[in-house]
N, C-alpha and C positions, 0 to 999 in steps of 0.2 A: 514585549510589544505593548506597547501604551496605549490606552486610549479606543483599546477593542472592548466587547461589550458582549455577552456569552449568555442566552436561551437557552432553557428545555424546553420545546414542545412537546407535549405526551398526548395529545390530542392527534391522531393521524388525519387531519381533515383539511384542504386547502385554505378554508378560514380562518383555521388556527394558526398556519404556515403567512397567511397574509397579514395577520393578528399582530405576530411576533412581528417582522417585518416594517409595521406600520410603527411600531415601537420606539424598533430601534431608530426607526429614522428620527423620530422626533426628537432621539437624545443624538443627532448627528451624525451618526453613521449612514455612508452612502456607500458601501462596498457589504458584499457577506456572501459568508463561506455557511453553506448549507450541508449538512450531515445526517441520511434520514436512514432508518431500518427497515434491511427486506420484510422483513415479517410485517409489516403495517400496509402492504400487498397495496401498492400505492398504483392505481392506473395511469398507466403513460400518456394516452393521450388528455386526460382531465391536468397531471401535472407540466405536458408539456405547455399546454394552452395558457397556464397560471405564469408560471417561468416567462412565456415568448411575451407577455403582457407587461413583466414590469419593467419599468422607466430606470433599473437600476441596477449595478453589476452584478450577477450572482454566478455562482458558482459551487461544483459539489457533486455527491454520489450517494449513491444507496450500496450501502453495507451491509455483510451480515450481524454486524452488532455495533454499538457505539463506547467509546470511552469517558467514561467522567468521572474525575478523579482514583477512587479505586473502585468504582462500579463499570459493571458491565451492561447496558441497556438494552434490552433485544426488542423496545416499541420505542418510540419516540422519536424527534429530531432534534438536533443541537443548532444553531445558527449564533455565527458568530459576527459580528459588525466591527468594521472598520471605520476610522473617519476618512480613509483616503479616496478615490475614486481609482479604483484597481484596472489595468489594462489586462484583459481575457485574451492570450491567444486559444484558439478550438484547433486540433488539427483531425481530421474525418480520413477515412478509412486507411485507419495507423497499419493494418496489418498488412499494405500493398507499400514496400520501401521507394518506390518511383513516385508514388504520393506525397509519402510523410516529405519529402527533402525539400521539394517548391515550398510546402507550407509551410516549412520554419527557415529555408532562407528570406521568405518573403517578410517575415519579420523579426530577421536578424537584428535588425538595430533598437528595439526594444528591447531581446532577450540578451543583448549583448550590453548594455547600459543597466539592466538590473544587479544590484547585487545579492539580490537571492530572487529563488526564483521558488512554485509551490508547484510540483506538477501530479494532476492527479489524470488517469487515466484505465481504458476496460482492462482490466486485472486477467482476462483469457481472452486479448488476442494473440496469436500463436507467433510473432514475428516483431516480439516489444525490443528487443535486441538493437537491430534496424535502428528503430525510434530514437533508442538512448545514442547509439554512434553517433547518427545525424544531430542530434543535441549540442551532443559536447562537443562536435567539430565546430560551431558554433560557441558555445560558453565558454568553452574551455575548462579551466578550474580554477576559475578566479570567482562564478555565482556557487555558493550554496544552494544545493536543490536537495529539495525535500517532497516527500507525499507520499503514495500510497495507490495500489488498485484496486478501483472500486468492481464490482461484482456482487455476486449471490453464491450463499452456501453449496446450491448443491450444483457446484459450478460447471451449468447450465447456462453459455452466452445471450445474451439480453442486456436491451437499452439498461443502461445504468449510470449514466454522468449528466447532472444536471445544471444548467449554463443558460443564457438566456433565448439561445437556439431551441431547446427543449431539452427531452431528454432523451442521451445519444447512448447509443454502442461504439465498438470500433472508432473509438475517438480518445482524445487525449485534451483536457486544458492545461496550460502555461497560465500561471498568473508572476505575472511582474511584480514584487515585494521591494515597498519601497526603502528598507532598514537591513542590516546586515542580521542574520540568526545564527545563532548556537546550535551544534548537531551533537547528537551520540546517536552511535547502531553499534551493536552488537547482538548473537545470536546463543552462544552457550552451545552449540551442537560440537560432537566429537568427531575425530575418526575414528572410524571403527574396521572399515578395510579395504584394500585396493591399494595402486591406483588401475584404475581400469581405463581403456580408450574408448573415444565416442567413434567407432569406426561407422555408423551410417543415424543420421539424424537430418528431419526438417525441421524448424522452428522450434516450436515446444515437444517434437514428439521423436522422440529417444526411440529408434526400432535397430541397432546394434551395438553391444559392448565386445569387443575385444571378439571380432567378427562372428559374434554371437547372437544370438536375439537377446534383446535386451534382458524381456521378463524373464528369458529363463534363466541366468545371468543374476539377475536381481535377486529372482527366486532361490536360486542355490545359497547364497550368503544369506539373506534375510531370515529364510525359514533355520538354515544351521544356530545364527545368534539368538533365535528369538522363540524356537522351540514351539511357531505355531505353525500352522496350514494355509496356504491363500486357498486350497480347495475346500477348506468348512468354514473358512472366515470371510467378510467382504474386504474386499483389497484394500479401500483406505482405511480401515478400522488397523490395521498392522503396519501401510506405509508411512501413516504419520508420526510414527515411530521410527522412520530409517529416508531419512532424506538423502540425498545425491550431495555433493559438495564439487566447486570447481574451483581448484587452487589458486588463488590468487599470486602479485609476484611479492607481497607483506607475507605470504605466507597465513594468511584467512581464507575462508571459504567463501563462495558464492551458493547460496542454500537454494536448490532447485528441489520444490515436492512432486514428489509424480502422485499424481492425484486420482488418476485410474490406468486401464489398463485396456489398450487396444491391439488385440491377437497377442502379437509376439513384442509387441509393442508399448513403450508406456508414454503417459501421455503427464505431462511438466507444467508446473506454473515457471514461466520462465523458459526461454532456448538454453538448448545445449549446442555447442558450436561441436560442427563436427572436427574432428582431429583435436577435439578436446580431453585432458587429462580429469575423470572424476575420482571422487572418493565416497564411498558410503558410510553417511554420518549415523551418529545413534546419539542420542540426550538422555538425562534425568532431569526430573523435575527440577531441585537442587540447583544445576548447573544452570538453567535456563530463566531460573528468578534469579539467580547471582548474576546474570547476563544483563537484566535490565537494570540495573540495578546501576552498573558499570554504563550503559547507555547514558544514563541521567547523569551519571557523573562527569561523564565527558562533555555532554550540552551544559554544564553547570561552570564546570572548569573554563570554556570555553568562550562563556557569556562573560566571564569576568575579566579578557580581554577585553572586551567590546568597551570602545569609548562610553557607550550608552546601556552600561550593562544596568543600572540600578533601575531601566524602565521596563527590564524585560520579568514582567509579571501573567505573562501568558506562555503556556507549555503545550505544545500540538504534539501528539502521539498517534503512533501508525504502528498496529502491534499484527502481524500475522495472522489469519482465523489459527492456521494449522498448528499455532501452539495455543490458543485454549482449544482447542482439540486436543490436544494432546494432554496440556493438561488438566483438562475439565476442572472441579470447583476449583483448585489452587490457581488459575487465571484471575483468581483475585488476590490475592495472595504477588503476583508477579505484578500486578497493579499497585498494590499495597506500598511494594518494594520505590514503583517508582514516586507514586506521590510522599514516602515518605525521605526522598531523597531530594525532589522538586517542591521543599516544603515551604519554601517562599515566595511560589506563586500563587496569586489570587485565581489561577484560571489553569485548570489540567484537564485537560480532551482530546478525542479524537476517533481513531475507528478500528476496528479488527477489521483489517482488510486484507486482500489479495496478492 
């Protein structure tokens, strides 16, 4: 991507945010992708007020951590500048599907004219599923879409997407990309057992497998491979080790984490569809940096189709909290892998998101 232009703020202070801002515009950019960290406990309404103020596209979330190159930033903000003047679709309360569909046919013929598209949206609303259908009935699969769900650690829902409306929950932006991009994703997780049926689920919250309770279900395979207790351990400390998978028809998985645990019940980043076929993954560290690894390669491979591969010197990265969770200090290390795979561009960032 040519011609973007990339800040650290490490000052957590609205004038630092206005500071940079004022910056970039001077060298041209009048579009920007803002990227800040929950930890720098930003007030909503002092940043929505700042946002609703200015004269110019913005767009963004608050993460639990940020990416730059192979560091991991848990204070700061990144902002990125565009020269383009970017079109923002916002879609508000993502989690009701009689909503979401007005608001993205209403502007079908932008996200249908884009050839890529950036969508960042709340990383726990319980019904993102919905969202994506209505998308792609729409896009098809002719945009590239890319992004991430913004949220907080201790995933706790709260306003978290920031746009020039302020900053939202239960909402979603579209931004229209005016240039075609390069993707890799890959995950590195295994099977480990099953397959099990989703005999009773709402949105994200899994309450039976194989007209079983879920957790107890979950709990039988987990604890047998893993040789620990959910009753002396706290739940996510072991599930982030044993994700859910939903088979795709490539034969890859769709990685749902159950991130806690309600009654008999567990509760998902991501829906599980009911009468759906899962599998219970399990990773090593190993296989999960070899994972990214293979990511970059495929965004690398794939830039080099591109008529305009030799401008694409900017690499956006969207890495899961749940694998540096999982793998604490070596999430540098899985960083390492990708910047030194993406070693020709001037610009690697992004977010441990949702």
């Amino acid at each position: 991507m040519e011609g973007r232009r990339l800040l650290l703020v490490e000052e957590a202070s609205i004038a630092a945010l206005d500071a940079a801002i004022t910056r970039l515009r001077s060298e041209g950019c009048r579009s920007f992708l803002l990227l800040a960290c929950e930890a720098d406990d930003w007030d909503p309404a002092l940043l929505s007020s700042w946002l609703e103020s200015l004269d110019v596209a913005v767009f963004g979330g608050i993460f639990p951590g940020l990416v730059q190159r192979a560091q991991w930033h848990r204070h700061g903000s990144l902002i990125m500048g565009f020269p383009e003047r970017l079109e923002i679709v916002v879609v508000r309360r993502l989690s009701d599907r009689a909503a979401v569909e007005p608001q993205l046919l209403a502007s079908a013929a932008l996200l249908e004219a884009a050839p890529s598209l950036m969508v960042l949206f709340d990383g726990l609303c319980p019904h993102l599923e919905a969202f994506v259908e209505c998308l792609y009935a729409i896009v098809g699969g002719h945009a590239v879409v890319v992004g991430g769900g913004a949220g907080h650690g201790d995933l706790v829902q709260r306003p978290c997407l920031l746009c020039n409306a302020g900053v939202l929950e239960d909402a979603a932006l579209l931004v229209a990309l005016p240039g075609a991009i390069a993707h890799g994703v890959a995950h590195g997780w295994q099977r480990l057992s099953g397959p099990f049926l989703v005999t009773r689920s709402q949105g994200n919250v899994l309450a039976e497998l194989n007209y079983q309770p879920a957790f107890a279900v979950y709990r039988k395979e987990v604890e047998a491979h893993s040789g620990q207790q959910f009753a002396d351990t706290d739940f996510f400390s072991i599930a982030k080790t044993y994700p859910l998978g939903i088979e795709g028809v490539d034969g890859d998985f769709l990685v749902r984490d159950p991130i806690k645990r309600a009654g008999d019940a567990l509760i998902c980043v991501g829906e599980l569809p009911q009468n759906a076929t899962v599998f219970l993954l399990k990773g090593d560290a190993a296989a999960l940096i070899a994972s990214a690894g293979e990511a970059a390669l495929a965004a690398c491979r794939e830039s080099r189709q591109h008529e305009h591969a030799a401008n694409a010197s900017v690499a956006l990265v969207f890495d899961c909290i749940s694998r540096a969770l999982f793998l604490g200090a070596a999430i540098t290390e899985e960083l390492a892998v990708i910047e030194s795979t993406l070693a020709d561009c001037e610009d690697i960032f992004g977010a441990l998101s949702l």
